[in-house]
C-alpha positions as CSV (number, residue, x, y, z in Angstrom):
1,X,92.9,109.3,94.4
2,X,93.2,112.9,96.2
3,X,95.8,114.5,97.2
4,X,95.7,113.9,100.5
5,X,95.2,109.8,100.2
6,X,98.3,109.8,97.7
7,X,100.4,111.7,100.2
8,X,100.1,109.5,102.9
9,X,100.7,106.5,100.3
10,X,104.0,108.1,98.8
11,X,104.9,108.7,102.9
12,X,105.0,105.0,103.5
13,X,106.2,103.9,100.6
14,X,109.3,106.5,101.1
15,X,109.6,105.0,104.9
16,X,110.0,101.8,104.1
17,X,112.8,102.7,101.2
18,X,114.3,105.1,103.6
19,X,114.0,103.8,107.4
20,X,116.7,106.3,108.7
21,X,116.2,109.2,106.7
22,X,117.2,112.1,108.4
23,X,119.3,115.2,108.3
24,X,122.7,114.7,106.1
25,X,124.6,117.7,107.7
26,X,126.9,117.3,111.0
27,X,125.5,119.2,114.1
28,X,125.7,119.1,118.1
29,X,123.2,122.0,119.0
30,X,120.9,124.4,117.0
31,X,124.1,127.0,116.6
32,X,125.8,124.9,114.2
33,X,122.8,123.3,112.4
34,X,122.3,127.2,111.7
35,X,125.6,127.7,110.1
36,X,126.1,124.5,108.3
37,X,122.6,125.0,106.9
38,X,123.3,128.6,106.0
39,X,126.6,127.2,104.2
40,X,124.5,124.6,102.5
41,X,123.0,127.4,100.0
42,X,124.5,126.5,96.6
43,X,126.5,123.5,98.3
44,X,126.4,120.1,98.9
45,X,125.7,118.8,102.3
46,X,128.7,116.5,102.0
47,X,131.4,119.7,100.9
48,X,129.7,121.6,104.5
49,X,130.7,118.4,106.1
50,X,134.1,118.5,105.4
51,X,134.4,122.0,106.0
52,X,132.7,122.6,109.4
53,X,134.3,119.5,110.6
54,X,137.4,122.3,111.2
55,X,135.2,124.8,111.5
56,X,133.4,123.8,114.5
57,X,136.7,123.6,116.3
58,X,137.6,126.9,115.8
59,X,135.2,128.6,116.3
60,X,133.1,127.3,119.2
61,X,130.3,129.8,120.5
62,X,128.0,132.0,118.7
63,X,130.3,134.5,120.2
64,X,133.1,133.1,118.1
65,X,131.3,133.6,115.4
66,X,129.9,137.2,115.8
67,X,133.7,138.5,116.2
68,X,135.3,136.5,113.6
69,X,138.2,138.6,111.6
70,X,136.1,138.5,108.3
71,X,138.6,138.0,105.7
72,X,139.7,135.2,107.8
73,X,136.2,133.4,108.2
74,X,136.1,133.6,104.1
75,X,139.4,132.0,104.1
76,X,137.6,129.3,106.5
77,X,134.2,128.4,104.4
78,X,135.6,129.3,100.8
79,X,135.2,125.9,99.4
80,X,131.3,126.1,99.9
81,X,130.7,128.9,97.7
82,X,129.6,132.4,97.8
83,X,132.0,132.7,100.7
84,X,132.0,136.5,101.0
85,X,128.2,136.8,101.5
86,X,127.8,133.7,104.0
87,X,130.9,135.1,106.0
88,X,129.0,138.2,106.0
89,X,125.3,136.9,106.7
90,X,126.8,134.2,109.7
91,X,128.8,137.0,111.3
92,X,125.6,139.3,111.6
93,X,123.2,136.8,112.1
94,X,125.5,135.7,115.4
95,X,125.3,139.1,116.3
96,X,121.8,139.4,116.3
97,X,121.3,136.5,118.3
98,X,124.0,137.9,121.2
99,X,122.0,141.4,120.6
100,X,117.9,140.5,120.6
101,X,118.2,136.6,121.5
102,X,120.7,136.4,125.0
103,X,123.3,134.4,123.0
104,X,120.9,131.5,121.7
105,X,119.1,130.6,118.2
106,X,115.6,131.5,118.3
107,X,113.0,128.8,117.8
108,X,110.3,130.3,116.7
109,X,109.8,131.5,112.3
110,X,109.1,134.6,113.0
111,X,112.8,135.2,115.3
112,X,114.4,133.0,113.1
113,X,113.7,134.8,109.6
114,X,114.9,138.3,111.5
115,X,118.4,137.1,111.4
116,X,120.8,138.2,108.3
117,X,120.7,135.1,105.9
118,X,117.9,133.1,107.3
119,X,115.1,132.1,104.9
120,X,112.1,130.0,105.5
121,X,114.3,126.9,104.2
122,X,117.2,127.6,106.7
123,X,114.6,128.5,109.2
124,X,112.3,125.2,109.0
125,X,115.6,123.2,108.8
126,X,116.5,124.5,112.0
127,X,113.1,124.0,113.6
128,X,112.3,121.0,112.3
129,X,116.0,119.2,113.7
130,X,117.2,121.1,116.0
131,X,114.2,122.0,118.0
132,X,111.5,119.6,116.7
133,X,109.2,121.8,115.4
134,X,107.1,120.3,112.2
135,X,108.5,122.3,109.0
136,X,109.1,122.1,105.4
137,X,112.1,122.5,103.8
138,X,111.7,123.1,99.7
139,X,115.6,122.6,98.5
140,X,116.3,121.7,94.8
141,X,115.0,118.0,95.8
142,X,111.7,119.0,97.5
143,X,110.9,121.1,94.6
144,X,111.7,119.4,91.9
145,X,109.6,115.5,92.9
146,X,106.7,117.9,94.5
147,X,105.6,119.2,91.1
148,X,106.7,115.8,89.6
149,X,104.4,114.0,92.0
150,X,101.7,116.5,90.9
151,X,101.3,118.0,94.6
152,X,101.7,120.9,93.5
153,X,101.8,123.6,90.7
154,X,104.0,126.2,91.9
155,X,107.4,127.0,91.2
156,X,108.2,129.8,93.9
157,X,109.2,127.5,97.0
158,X,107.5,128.8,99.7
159,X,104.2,128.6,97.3
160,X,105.1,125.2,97.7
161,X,105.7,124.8,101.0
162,X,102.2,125.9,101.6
163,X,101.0,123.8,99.5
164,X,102.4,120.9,100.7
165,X,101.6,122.1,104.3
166,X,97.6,121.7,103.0
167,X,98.0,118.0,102.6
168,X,101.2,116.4,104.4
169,X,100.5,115.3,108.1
170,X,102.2,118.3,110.4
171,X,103.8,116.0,112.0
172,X,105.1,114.5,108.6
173,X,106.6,117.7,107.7
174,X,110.1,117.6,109.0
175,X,110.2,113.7,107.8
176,X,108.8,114.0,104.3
177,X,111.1,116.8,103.8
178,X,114.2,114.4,104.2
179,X,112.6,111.7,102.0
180,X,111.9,113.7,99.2
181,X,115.5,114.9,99.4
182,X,116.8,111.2,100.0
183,X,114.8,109.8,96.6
184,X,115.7,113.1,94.6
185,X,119.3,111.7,94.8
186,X,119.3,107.8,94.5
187,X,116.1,107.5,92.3
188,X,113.9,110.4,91.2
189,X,117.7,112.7,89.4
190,X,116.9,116.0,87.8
191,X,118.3,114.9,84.6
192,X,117.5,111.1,84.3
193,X,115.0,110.2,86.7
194,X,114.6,106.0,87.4
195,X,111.3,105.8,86.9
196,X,111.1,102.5,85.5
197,X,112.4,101.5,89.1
198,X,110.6,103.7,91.1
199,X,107.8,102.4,93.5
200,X,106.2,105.5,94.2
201,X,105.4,105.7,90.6
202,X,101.9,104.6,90.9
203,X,101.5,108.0,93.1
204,X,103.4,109.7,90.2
205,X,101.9,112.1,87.6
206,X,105.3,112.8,85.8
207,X,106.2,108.8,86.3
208,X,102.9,107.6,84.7
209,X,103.3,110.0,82.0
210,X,106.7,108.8,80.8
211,X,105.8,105.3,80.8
212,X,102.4,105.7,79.2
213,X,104.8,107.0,75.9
């Protein structure tokens, strides 16, 4: 079975485990899907939860942001980790968008990776949720069951996102992204993957390999 056939097999098996898969972080417009995902880096989506659920009250506007106090704002996001550079990063990246952007999140790649902090991940995150714009996000989870599943090679992850972009549906990207994410935590672990249990393991090259022993 190629690639392409598999993919579209391991996409509806993954639906029907997952009907209402979808972004895990807490957002009301593209500004703070921009943050939260930016304080994701290194951090669980549930600890940004917590965290901007205060955050998001205080400060309010991406002008907010850009003239944040920034001992203060490191005081704010601490518990997600690496708090002195994601202080840093949000603070210029607001300022970039008030500067080049009239005061709103970009939504194109190219705008988006200009900004202080932004990568393709953060970027496609944004497109693909806040504005509906097909992209792939490679976190830990996308990475780690793409090269499992055999689709690809590669362990840089924007090697793999174009891989993957070769042979998943465009307008799968944004979706396949949150299933793969979704089975990398209940099923398909870094360290002791179910795959005894797993029903896409017929698609799987690492899964038919471990049973085979």
């Amino acid at each position: 079975m190629k690639k392409k056939e598999r993919v579209l097999k391991i996409i509806e098996e993954l639906g029907t485990l997952y009907p209402m898969t979808g972004c895990t972080l807490r957002y009301s417009d593209p500004l703070q899907l921009l943050i939260a995902t930016q304080l994701a880096a290194q951090c669980t989506d549930e600890r940004v939860n917590i965290v901007t659920k205060s955050l998001f009250k205080k400060y309010r506007t991406v002008e907010d942001f850009a003239g944040a106090d920034i001992k203060e704002l490191e005081d704010d996001i601490r518990s997600t980790g690496f708090y002195r550079n994601k202080a840093r990063n949000i603070i210029a990246c607001c300022q970039k968008i008030i500067a080049d952007y009239e005061g709103k999140v970009p939504d194109t790649m190219e705008k988006l990776l200009s900004l202080p902090g932004v990568g393709r991940k953060t970027a496609n995150v944004v497109l693909g949720n806040a504005f509906g714009i097909p992209g792939i996000v490679v976190d830990t989870h996308a990475k780690r069951l793409s090269r499992r599943l055999g689709l690809t090679r590669e362990e840089d992850p924007v090697k793999i996102e174009f891989d993957l972009m070769k042979i998943v549906p465009k307008d799968k990207w944004t979706i396949f992204s949150h299933m793969l994410v979704f089975h990398g935590r209940a099923v398909c672990k870094a360290r002791s993957p179910e795959c005894g249990s797993c029903t896409i393991r017929p698609y799987c090259v690492f899964g038919n390999k471990k049973t085979e022993k």
